[in-house]
C-alpha positions as CSV (number, residue, x, y, z in Angstrom):
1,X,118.6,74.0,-4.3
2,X,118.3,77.4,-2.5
3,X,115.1,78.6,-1.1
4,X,114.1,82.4,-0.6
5,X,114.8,82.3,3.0
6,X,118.7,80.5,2.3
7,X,119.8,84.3,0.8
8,X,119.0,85.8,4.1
9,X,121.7,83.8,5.9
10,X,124.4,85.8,5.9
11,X,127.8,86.2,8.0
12,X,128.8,89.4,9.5
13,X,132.4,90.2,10.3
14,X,133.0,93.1,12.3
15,X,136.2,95.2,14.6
16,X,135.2,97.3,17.0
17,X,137.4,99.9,18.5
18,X,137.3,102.2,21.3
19,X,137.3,101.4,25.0
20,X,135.6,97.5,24.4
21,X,138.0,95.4,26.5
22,X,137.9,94.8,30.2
23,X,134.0,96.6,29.9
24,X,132.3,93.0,29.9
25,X,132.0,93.8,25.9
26,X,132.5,90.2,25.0
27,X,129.9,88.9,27.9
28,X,127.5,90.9,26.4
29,X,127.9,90.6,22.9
30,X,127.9,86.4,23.3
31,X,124.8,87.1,25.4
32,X,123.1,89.5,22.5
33,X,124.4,86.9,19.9
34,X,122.9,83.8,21.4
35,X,119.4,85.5,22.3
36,X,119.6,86.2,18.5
37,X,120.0,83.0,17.3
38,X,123.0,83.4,15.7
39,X,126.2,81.4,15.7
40,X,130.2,82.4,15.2
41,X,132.5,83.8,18.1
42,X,133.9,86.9,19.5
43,X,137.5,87.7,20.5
44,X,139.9,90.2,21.5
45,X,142.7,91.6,19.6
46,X,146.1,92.5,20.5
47,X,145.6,96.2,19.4
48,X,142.9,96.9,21.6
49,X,139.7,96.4,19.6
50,X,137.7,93.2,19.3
51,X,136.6,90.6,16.4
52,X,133.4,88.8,16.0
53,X,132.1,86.8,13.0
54,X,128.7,85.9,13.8
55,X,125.8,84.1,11.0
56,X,122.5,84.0,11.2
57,X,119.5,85.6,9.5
58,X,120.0,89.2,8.3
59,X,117.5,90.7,10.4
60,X,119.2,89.2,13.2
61,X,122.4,90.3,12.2
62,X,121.5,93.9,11.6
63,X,120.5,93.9,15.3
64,X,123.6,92.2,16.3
65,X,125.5,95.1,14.3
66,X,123.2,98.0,15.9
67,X,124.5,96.7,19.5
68,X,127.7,96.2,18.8
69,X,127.8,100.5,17.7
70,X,126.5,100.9,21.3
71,X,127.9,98.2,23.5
72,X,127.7,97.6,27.1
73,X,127.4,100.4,29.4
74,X,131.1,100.8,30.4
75,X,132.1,100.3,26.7
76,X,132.9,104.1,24.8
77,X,132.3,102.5,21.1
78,X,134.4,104.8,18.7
79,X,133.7,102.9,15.0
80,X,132.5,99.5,13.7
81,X,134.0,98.3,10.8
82,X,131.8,95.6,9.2
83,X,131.4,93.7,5.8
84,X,129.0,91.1,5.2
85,X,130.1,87.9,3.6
86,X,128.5,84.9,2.7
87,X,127.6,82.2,5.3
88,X,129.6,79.3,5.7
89,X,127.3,77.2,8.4
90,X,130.5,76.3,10.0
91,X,129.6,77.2,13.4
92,X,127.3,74.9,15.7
93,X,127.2,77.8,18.2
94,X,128.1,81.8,19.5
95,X,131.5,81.2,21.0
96,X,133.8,83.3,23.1
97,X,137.6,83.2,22.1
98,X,140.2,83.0,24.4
């Protein structure tokens, strides 16, 4: 049985492009993801940008999100491309991917 607070959880999925690797983008965005509460994991890609799946609250999400469009200082964010799924509770913990 679901509870109010159950239809908050939510899973992000998000690519971010631009200048994010070899800035400490992935560093950062655990650290920002684990002060949040949230769990999931973060990656580069072979094209450049980088990958994150990260559940949690959607409050905490939406913050998550609003960092990722900025970054770390060295990062130059160009676009975010995000959809919101439906949590899984697979994850025990933020991750970084190797």
């Amino acid at each position: 049985m679901s509870t109010p607070a159950s239809h908050d959880f939510l899973r992000l999925h998000a690519i971010v492009e631009g200048i994010v690797q070899g800035v400490n983008f992935r560093q950062s965005a655990a650290h920002q993801a684990r002060a949040l509460g949230l769990t999931g994991w973060i990656m580069n890609r072979i094209d450049g940008s980088v990958e994150t799946i990260a559940e949690g609250p959607r409050n905490a999400l939406e913050a998550y999100l609003d960092w990722l469009r900025r970054g770390p200082p060295a990062a130059v964010v160009r676009g975010v491309n995000a959809r919101w799924e439906t949590a899984t509770g697979e994850f025990d913990r933020f991750r970084i991917e190797y």
